[in-house]
C-alpha positions in Angstrom: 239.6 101.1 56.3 241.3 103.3 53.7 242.8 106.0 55.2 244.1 109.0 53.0 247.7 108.9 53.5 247.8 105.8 52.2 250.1 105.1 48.6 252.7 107.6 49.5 255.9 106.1 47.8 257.5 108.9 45.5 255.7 111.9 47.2 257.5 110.7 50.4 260.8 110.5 48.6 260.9 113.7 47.2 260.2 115.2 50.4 262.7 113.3 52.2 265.5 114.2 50.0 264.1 117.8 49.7 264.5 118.1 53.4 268.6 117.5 52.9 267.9 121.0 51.2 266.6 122.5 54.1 269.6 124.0 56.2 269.1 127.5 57.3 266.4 128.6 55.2 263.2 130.0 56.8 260.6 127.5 55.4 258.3 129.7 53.5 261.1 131.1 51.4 262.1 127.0 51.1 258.7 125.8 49.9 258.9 128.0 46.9 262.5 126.1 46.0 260.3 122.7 46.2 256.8 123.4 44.5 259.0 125.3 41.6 260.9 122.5 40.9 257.7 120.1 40.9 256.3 122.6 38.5 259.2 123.0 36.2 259.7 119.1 35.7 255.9 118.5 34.9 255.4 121.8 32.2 258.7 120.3 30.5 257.6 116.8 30.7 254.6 117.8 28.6 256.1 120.2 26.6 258.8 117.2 25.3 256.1 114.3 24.3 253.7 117.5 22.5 257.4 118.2 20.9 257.9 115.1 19.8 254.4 114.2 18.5 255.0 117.4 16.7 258.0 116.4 15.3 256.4 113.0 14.3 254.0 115.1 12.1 256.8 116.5 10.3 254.7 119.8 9.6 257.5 122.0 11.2 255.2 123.5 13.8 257.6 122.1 16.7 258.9 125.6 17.4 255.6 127.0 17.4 254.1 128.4 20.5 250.9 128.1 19.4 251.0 124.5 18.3 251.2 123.9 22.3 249.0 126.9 23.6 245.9 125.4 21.8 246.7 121.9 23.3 246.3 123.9 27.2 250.3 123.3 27.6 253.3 125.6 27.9 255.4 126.7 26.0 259.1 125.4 27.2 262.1 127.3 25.6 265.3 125.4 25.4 266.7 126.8 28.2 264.4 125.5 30.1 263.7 122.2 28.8 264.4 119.6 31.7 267.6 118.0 29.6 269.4 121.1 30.0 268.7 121.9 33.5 269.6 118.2 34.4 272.9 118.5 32.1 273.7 121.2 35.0 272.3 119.5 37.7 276.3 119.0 39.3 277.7 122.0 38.6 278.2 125.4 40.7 275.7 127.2 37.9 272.7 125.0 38.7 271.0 127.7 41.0 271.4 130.6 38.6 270.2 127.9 35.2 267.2 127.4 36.9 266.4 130.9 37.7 266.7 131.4 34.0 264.7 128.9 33.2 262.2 130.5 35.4 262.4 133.5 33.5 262.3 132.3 30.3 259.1 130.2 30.5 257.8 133.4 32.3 258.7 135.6 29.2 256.9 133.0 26.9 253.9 132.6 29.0 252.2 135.4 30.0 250.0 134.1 32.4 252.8 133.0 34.4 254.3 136.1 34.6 255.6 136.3 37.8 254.4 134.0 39.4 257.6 131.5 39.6 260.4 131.2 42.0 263.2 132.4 41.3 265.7 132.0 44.1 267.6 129.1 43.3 270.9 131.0 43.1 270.8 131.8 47.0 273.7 131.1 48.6 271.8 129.6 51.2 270.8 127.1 48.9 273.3 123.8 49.1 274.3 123.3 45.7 275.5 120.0 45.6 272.1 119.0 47.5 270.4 121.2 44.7 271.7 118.7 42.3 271.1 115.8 43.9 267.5 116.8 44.4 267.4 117.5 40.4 268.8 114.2 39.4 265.7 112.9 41.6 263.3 114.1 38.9 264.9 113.2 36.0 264.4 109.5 37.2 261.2 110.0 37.2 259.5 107.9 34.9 257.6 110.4 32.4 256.5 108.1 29.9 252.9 109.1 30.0 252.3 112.4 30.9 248.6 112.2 32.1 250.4 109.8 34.9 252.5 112.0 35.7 250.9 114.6 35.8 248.7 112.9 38.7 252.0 112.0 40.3 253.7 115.3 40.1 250.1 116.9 41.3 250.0 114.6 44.4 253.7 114.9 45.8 252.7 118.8 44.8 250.1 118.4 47.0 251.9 116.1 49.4 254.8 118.7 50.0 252.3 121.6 50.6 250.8 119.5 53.3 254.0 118.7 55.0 255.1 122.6 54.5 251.7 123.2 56.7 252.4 120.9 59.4 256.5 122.8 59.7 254.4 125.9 59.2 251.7 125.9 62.1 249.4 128.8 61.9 251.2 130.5 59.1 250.3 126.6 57.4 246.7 127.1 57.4 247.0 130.6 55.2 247.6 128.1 51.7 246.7 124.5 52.9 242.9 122.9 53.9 243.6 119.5 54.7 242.1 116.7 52.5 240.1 114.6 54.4 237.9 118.2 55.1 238.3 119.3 51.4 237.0 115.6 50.4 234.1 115.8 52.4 232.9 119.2 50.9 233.3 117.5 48.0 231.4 114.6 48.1 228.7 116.2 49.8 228.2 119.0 47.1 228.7 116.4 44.2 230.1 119.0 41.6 228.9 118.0 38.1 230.7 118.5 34.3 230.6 122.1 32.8 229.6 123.5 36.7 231.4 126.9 37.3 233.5 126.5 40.8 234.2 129.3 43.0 236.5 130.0 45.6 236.5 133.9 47.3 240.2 132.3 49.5 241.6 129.9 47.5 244.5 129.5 49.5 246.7 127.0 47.1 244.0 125.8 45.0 242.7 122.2 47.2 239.0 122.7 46.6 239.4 123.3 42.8 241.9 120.0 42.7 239.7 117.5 44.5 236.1 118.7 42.3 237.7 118.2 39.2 238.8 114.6 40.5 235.5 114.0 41.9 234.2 114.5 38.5 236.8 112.3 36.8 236.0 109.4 39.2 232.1 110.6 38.4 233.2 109.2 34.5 233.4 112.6 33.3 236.3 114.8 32.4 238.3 116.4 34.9 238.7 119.4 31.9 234.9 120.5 31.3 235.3 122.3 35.1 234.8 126.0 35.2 237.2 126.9 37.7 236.8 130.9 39.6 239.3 131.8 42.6 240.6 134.8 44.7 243.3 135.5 46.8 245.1 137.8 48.8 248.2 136.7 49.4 250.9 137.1 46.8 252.7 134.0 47.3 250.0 131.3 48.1 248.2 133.0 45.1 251.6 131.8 42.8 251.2 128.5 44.3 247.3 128.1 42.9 248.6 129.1 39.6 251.0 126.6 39.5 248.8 124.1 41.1 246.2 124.7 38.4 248.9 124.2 35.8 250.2 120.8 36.9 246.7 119.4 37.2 245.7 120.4 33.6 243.1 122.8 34.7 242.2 126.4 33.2 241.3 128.7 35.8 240.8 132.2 36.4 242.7 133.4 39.5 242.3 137.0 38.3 245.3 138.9 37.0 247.2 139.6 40.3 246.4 138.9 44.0 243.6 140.8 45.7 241.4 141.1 48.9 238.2 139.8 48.0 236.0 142.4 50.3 237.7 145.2 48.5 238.4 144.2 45.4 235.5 141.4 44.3 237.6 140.1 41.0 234.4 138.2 40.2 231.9 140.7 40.3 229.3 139.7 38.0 229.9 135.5 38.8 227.2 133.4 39.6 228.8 130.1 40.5 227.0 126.5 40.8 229.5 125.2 43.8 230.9 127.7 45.9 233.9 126.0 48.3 236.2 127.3 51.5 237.6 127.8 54.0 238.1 131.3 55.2 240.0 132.8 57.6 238.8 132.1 60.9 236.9 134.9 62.7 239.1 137.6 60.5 239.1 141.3 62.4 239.5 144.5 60.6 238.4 143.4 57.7 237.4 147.0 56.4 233.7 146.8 57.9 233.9 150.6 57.9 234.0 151.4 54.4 232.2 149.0 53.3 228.8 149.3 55.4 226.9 150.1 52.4 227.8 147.2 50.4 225.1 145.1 48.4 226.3 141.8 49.7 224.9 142.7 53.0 221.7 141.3 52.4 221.0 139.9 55.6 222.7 142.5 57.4 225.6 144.2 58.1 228.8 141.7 59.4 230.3 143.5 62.7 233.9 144.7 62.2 235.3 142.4 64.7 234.8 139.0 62.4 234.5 138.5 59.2 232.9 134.7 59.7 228.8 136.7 58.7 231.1 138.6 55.1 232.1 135.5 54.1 228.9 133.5 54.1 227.0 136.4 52.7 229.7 136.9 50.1 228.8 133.7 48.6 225.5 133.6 49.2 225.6 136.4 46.8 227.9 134.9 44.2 225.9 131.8 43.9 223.0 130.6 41.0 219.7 130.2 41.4 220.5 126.4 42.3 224.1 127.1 43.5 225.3 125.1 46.3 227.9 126.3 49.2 230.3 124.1 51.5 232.5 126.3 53.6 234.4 126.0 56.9 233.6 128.2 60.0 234.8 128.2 63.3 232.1 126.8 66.0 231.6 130.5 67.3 229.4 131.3 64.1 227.1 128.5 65.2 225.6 130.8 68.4 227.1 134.0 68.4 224.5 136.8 69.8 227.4 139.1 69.4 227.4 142.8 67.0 224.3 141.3 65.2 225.5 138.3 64.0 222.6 136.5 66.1 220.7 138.6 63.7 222.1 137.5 60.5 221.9 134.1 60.9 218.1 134.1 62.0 218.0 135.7 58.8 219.7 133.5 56.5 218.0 131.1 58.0 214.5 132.0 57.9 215.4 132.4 54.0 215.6 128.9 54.1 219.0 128.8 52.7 221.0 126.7 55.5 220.8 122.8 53.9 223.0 121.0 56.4 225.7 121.3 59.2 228.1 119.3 60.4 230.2 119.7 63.9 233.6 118.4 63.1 236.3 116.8 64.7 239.4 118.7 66.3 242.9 118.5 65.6 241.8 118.0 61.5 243.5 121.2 61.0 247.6 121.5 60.7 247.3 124.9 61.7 244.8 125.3 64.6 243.3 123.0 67.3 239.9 124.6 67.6 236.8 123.3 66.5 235.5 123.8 63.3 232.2 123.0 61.4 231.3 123.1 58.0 228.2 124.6 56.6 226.2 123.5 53.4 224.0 126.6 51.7 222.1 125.9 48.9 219.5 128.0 47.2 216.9 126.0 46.2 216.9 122.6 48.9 215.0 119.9 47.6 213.6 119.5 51.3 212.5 122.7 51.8 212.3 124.3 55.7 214.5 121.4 56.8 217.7 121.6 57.9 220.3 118.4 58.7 222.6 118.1 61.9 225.4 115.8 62.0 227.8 115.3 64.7 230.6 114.2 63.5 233.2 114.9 66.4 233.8 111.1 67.0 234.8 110.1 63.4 238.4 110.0 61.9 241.4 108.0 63.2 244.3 109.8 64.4 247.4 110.3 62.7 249.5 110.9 65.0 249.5 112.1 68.3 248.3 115.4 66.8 246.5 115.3 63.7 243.4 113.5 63.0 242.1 112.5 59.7 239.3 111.1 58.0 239.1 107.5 56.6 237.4 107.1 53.2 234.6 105.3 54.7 234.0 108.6 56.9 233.7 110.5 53.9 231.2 108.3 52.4 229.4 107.7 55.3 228.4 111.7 56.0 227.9 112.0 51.8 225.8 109.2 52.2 223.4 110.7 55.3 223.1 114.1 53.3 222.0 112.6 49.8 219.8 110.7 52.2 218.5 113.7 53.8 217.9 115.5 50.3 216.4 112.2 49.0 213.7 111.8 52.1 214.9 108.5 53.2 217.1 109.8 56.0 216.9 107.4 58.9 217.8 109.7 62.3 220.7 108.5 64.7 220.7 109.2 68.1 223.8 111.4 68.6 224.9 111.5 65.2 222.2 113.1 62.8 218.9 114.7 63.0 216.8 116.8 60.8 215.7 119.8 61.8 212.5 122.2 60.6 213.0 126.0 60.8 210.1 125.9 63.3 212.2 124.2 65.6 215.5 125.9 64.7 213.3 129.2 65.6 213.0 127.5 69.3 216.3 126.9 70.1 216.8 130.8 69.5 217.9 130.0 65.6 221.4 128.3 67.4 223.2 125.9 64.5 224.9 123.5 67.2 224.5 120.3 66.1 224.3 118.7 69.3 221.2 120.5 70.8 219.4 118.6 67.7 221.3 115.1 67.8 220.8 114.8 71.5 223.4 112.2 73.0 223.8 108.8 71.3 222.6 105.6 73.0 223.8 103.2 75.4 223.9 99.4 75.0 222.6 98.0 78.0 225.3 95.6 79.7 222.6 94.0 81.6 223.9 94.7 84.9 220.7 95.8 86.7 220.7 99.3 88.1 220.4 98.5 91.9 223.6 96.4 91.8 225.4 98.9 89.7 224.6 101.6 91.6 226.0 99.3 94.6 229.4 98.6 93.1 230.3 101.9 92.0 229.5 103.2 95.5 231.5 100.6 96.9 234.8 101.4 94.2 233.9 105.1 95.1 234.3 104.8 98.7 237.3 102.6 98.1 239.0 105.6 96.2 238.0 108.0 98.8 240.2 106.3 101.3 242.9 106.0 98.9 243.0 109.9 98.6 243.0 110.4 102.1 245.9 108.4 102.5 247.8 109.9 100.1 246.6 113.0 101.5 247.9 112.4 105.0 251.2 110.8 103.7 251.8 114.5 101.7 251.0 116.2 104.8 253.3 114.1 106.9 256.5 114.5 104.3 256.0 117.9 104.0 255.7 118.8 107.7 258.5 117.2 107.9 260.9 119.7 105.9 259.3 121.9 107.5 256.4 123.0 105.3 252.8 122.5 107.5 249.2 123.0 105.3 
């Protein structure tokens, strides 16, 4: 069984000694100290080895911004060029050199502009820790950049997660957990030069696991079109620098935005549309937007986003796009402000390609039950529509989190390309497949179980008659017990002088 976590060695070391760092500071405001430093070692890792090749050439182009631009790297000024920060890394200054490094890398790349931490010179901020934290990274073994940058990008990764879990709800704003942004993934089977979209990109998951998926596919995790949006300020800086660590060119829009509002991507038409949006989202501006043309199925009650969203990227998708999102279970049977409506619709548009019911306690931030939904615009099995109860899979964690093994993952991938291929063999209480005609009967309700019905019991060849005999007897058995126990209670408590 491989189970996701597995492999964490430096990750896990880097947040252990980042935690030293921790002290008083309110744990939003201490993420940033982390991620920026992750950032800052891998941009100047791969500044120094496209330096030095430069240098090799002997063409004097080393000081060149451009020579580095065209090669999809940054542009590192001295002052903020690992070796010097490192040279400070035991000193009083170290807060206020890396700030400055901050800026300067800012001032020679504009798309960064303002979009790194700079509040490494807060006194709350243990110095001496500070360095020690430093001296962690220049250890690092940066030899071959495209290795590190993988490294870097999980412990990146690895940190955001652990900031989600010390974050609780506030967590779930920038971090989908893996195991569900895997299983998207797989399912959707993103292809090279595909244009992927994200209207909440939170920190940037979805983009980070399609271009692997395409790497492990043997193509290039480069040739990815890569389309986001957010709202909030910060999470939005930590996409950018996500993006930047991976290697991948994306388009985040020039500042931070609500998507309803202010649609950044207007005119985009994407092939894989991916999300998770905020769960049942009120007053999301319903009111001035009733005439908008994204509404094509109808008009999403101001009370909850969930029926925006999905039309959202309905209308942002191809004419063979392909959507995986997440939803709370409620968007599965709501009646409620039309909703009932818009689904039928969306439905009977033969647009809904698969659901699956989910597992609880996937989620960092919340313990309901979620569900994701697969749209796609042009199903190879047309007027069908596959269930799949998934709410037994995973392993747990601990004793509140539950993930996914790798097996899981491959196993619903595997029913869906199954489903799309024809071959899909049904499983009692695990997957079905559905025709709009009978989705139409059960009052156009997505629940997975009213299609899956209840999976099988092996027979323990205990014939019924005696069964039914020996549970009676252990019944009645327990029966006495209680009234015991009961009468023992009474007794003690009448005796203090307490009669029921």
């Amino acid at each position: 069984m491989a189970k996701n976590n597995a492999n964490i060695g430096f990750e896990k070391q880097i947040w252990d000694a980042a935690c030293v760092l921790w002290g008083h500071i309110p744990a939003a405001e201490y993420r940033k100290v982390i991620v920026g430093l992750i950032f800052l070692r891998y941009i100047s890792s791969a500044f120094e080895k496209r330096y030095n090749e430069l240098i090799a050439e002997g063409d004097g182009f080393e000081d060149e911004p451009d020579a580095y631009m065209m090669d999809n790297i940054f542009y590192v000024p001295k002052i903020a060029r690992w070796n010097t920060i490192a040279s400070f890394a035991h000193t009083p200054e170290i807060g206020t050199i890396i700030d400055a490094a901050m800026r300067a890398i800012e001032d020679e790349n504009k798309t960064l502009k303002n979009v790194l931490p700079k509040n490494y010179a807060s006194p709350d901020l243990d110095k001496r820790v500070l360095g020690d934290v430093v001296d962690l990274f220049t250890n690092m073994d940066m030899s071959d950049t495209e290795d590190s940058k993988d490294l870097l990008g999980r412990t990146y990764e690895y940190c955001i997660a652990q900031f989600a879990a010390y974050e609780g709800v506030k967590g779930g704003e920038f971090y989908t957990p893996s195991s569900i942004v895997k299983t998207i993934v797989s399912i959707l089977n993103p292809f090279e030069n595909c244009r992927v979209y994200d209207p909440c990109c939170g920190s940037g998951g979805m983009f980070v696991q399609s271009a692997k998926f395409i790497q492990a596919h043997s193509g290039n995790r480069g040739n990815i079109s890569v389309y986001g949006q957010e709202s909030n300020a910060d999470t939005w800086k930590m996409a950018k620098m996500n993006m930047a660590i991976r290697g991948i060119d994306a388009d985040f829009g020039p500042y931070h935005a609500d998507t309803f509002f202010n649609d950044l991507h207007k005119t985009l038409r994407a092939d894989f549309i991916m999300a998770n949006p905020p769960f049942n989202l009120s007053n999301w501006g319903q009111d001035k937007l009733k005439d908008d043309v994204r509404w094509k199925y109808g008009i999403p009650p101001a009370g909850n986003a969930n029926y925006a969203w999905i039309q959202h990227m309905i209308h942002h998708l191809a004419p063979n796009g392909k959507i995986g999102l997440v939803l709370a279970n409620g968007a599965l049977s709501t009646q409620s402000s039309g909703e009932g409506e818009i689904r039928k619709n969306i439905i009977e548009a033969d647009l809904v390609e698969g659901i699956v019911a989910m597992p609880t306690q996937l989620f960092y931030s919340v313990t309901i039950p979620v569900t994701l939904w697969f749209i796609s615009k042009n199903k190879k099995q047309k007027g069908k529509t596959l269930f799949i109860d998934a709410r037994k899979m995973g392993y747990m964690v601990d004793r509140k989190h539950r993930d996914f093994t790798d097996e899981d993952i491959q196993k619903l991938a595997d029913t869906f390309r199954a489903f799309q291929d024809g071959a899909l063999e049904e499983v009692k209480g695990f997957s079905a497949v559905a025709t709009t005609q009978e989705i139409e009967k059960q009052d156009y309700i997505l629940t997975p179980g009213r299609y899956v019905g209840i999976e099988e019991q092996e027979d323990d060849g205990e014939p019924f008659d005696e069964k039914m005999k020996r549970l009676t007897s252990e019944l009645s058995e327990m029966f006495k017990k209680s009234h015991k126990l009961e009468d023992e209670i009474r007794e003690k408590l009448g005796a203090i002088g307490f009669e029921i």
